[in-house]
N, CA, C and O atoms as a DFTB+ gen file, in Angstrom:
312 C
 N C O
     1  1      94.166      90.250      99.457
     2  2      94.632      90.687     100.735
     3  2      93.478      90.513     101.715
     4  3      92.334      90.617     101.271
     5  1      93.672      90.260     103.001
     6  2      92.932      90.065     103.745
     7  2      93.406      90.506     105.048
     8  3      94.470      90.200     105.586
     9  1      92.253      91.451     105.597
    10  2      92.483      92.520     106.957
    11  2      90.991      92.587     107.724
    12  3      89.795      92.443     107.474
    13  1      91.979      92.936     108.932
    14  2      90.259      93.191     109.356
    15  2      89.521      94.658     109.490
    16  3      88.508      95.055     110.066
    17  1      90.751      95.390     108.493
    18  2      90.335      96.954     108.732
    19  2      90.073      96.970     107.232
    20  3      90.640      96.503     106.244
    21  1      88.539      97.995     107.561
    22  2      87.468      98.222     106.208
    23  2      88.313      99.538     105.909
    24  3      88.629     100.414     106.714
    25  1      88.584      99.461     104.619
    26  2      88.929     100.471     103.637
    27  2      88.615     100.668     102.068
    28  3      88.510      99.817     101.185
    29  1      88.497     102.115     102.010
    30  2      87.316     102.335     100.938
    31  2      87.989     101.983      99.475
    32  3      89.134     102.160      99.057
    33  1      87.255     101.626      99.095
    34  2      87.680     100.940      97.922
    35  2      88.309     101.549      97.052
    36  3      89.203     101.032      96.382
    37  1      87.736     103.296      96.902
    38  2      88.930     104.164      95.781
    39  2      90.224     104.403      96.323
    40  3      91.055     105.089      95.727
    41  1      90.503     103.688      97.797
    42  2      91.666     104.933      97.973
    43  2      92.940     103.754      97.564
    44  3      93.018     102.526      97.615
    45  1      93.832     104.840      97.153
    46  2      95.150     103.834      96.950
    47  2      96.235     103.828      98.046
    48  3      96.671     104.679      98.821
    49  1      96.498     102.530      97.801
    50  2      97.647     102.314      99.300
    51  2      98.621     101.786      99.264
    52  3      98.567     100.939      98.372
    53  1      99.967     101.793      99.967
    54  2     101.254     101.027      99.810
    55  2     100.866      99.681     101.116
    56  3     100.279      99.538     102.189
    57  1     101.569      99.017     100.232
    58  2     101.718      97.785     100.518
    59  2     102.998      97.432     101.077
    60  3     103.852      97.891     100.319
    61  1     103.527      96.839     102.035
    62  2     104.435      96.299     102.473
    63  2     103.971      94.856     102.326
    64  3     102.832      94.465     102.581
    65  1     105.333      93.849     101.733
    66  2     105.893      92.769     101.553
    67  2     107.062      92.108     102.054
    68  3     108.182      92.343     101.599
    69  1     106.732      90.891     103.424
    70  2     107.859      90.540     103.298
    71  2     108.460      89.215     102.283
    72  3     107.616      88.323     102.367
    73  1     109.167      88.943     101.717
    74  2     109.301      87.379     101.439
    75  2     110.445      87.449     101.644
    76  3     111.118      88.430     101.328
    77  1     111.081      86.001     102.450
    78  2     111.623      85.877     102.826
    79  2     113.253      86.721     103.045
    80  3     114.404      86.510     102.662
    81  1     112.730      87.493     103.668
    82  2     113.371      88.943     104.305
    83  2     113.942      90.042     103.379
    84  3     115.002      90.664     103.449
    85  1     112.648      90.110     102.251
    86  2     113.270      91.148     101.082
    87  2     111.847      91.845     101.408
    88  3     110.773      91.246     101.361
    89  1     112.008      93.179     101.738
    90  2     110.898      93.775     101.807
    91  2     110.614      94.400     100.406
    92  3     111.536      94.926      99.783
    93  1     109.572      94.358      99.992
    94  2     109.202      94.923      98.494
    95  2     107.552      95.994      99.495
    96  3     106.783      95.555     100.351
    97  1     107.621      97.704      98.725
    98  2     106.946      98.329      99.560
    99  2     106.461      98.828      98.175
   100  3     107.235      99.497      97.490
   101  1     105.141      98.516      97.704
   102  2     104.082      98.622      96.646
   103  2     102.990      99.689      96.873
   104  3     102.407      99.899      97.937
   105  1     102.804     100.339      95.678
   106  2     102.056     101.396      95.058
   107  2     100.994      99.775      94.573
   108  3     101.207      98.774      93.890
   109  1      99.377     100.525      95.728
   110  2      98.630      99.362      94.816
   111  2      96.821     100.212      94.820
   112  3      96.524     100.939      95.768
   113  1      96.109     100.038      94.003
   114  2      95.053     100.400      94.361
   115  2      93.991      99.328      94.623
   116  3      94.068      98.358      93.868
   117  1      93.237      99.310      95.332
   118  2      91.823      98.343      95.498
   119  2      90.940      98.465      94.528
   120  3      90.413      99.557      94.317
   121  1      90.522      96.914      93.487
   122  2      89.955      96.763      92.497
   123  2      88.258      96.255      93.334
   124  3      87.250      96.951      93.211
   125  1      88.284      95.385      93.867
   126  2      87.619      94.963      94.499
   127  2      87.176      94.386      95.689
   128  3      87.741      93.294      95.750
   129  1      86.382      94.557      96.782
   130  2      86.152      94.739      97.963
   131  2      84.861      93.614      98.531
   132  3      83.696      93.791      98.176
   133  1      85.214      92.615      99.327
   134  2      84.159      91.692      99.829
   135  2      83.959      91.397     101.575
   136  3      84.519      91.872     102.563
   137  1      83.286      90.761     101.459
   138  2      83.265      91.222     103.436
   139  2      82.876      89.960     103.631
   140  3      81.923      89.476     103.022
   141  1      83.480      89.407     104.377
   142  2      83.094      87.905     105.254
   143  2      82.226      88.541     106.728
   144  3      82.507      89.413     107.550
   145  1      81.494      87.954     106.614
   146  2      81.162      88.350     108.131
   147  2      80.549      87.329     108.618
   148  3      79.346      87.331     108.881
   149  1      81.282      86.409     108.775
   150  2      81.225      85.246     110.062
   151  2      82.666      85.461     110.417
   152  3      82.704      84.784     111.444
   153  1      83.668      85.856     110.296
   154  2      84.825      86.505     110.988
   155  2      84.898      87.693     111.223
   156  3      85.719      88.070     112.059
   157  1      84.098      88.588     110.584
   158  2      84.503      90.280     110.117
   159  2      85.290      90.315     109.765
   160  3      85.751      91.346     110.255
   161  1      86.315      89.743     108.880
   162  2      86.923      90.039     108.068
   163  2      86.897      90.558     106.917
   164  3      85.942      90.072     106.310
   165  1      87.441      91.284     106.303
   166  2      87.274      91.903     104.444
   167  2      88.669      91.081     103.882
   168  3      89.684      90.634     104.416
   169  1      88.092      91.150     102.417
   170  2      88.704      90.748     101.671
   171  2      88.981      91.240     100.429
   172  3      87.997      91.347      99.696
   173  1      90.311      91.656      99.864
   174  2      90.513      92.817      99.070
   175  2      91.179      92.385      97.911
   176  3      92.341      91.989      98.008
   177  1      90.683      92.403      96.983
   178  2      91.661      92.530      95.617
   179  2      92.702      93.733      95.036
   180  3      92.627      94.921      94.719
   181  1      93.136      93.277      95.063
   182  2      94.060      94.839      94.896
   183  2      95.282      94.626      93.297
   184  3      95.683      93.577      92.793
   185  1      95.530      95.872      92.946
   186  2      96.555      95.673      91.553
   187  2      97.349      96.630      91.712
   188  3      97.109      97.834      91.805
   189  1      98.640      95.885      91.752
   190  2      99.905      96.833      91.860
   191  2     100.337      97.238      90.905
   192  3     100.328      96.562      89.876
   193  1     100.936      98.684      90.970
   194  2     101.575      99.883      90.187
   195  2     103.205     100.292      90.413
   196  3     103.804     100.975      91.244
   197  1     103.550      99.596      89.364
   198  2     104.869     100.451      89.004
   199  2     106.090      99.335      89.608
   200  3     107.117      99.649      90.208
   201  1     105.706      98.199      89.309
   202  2     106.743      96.771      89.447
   203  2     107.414      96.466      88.723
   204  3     106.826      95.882      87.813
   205  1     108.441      96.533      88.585
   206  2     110.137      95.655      88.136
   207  2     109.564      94.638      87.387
   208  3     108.545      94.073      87.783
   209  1     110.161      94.321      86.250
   210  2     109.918      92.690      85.722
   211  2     110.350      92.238      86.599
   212  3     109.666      91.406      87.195
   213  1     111.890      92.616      87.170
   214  2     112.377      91.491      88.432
   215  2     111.685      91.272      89.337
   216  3     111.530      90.121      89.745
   217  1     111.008      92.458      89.959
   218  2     110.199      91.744      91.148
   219  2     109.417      91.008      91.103
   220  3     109.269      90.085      91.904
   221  1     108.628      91.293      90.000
   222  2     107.353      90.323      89.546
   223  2     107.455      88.714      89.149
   224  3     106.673      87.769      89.253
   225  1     108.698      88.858      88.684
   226  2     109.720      87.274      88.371
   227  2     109.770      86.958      89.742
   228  3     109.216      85.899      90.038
   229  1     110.339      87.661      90.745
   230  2     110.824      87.259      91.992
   231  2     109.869      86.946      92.999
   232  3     110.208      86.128      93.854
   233  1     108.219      87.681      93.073
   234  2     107.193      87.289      93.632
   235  2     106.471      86.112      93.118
   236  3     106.070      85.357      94.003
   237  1     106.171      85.723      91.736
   238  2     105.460      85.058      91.098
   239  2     106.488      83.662      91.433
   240  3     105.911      82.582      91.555
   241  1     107.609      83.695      91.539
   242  2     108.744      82.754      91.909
   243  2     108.423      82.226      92.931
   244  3     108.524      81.018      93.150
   245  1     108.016      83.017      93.655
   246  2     107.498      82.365      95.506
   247  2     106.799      82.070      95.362
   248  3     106.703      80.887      95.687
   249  1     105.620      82.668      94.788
   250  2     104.338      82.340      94.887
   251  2     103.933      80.390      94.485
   252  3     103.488      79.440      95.128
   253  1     104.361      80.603      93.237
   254  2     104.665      79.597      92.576
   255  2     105.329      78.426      93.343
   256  3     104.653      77.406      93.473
   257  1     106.615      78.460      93.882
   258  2     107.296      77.845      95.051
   259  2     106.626      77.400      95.850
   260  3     106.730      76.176      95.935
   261  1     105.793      77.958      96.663
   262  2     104.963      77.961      98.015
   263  2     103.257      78.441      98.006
   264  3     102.676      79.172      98.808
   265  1     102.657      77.654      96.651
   266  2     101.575      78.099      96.640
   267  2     100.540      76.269      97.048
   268  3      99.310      76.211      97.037
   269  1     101.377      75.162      97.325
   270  2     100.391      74.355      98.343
   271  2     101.034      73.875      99.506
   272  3     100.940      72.739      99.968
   273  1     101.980      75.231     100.135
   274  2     102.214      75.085     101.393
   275  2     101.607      76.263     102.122
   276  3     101.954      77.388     101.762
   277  1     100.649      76.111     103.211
   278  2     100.578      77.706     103.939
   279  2     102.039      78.122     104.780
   280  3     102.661      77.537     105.667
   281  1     102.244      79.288     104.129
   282  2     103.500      79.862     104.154
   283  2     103.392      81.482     105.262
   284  3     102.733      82.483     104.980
   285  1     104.232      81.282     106.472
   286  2     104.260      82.451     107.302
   287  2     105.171      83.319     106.904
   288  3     105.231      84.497     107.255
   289  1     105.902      82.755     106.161
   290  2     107.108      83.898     105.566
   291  2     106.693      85.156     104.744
   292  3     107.466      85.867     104.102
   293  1     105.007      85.354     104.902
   294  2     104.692      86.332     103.512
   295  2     104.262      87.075     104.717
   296  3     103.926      86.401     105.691
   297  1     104.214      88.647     104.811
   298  2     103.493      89.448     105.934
   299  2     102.940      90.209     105.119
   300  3     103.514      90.231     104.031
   301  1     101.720      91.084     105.234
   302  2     101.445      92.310     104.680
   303  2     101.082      93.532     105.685
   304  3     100.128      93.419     106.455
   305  1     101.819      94.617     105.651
   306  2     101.054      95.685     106.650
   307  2     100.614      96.828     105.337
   308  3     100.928      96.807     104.147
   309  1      99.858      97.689     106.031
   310  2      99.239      98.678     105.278
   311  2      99.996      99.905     105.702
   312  3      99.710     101.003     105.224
């Protein structure tokens, strides 16, 4: 994940997902935390809690689908 708002690495957070207009709203915690700073941007690893085989079929599906096109159809808010 990538934001430009610094957040601490223990805390856990929901995730909003769009793909293509199915919102999936995730239980995830931050594994690991890096900081670009020639943008100020951070950059976050994160591992989600408490996912559907289906969804995970159904994300990994897109992902997979649209992983060497840059794709606007994916949003994330915090």
């Amino acid at each position: 994940m990538e934001t430009y708002e610094n957040i601490y690495q223990s805390k856990n957070i929901k995730v909003k997902i769009d793909i293509e207009d199915k919102i999936y709203e995730i239980k995830s915690y931050i594994v690991k935390k890096r900081e670009n700073f020639s943008n100020g941007k951070y950059f976050y690893h994160i591992k989600f809690e408490g996912l559907s085989n289906k969804q995970k079929n159904e994300i990994s599906r897109f992902i997979f689908d649209n992983r060497k096109i840059q794709s606007k159809s994916i949003k994330t808010k915090i």
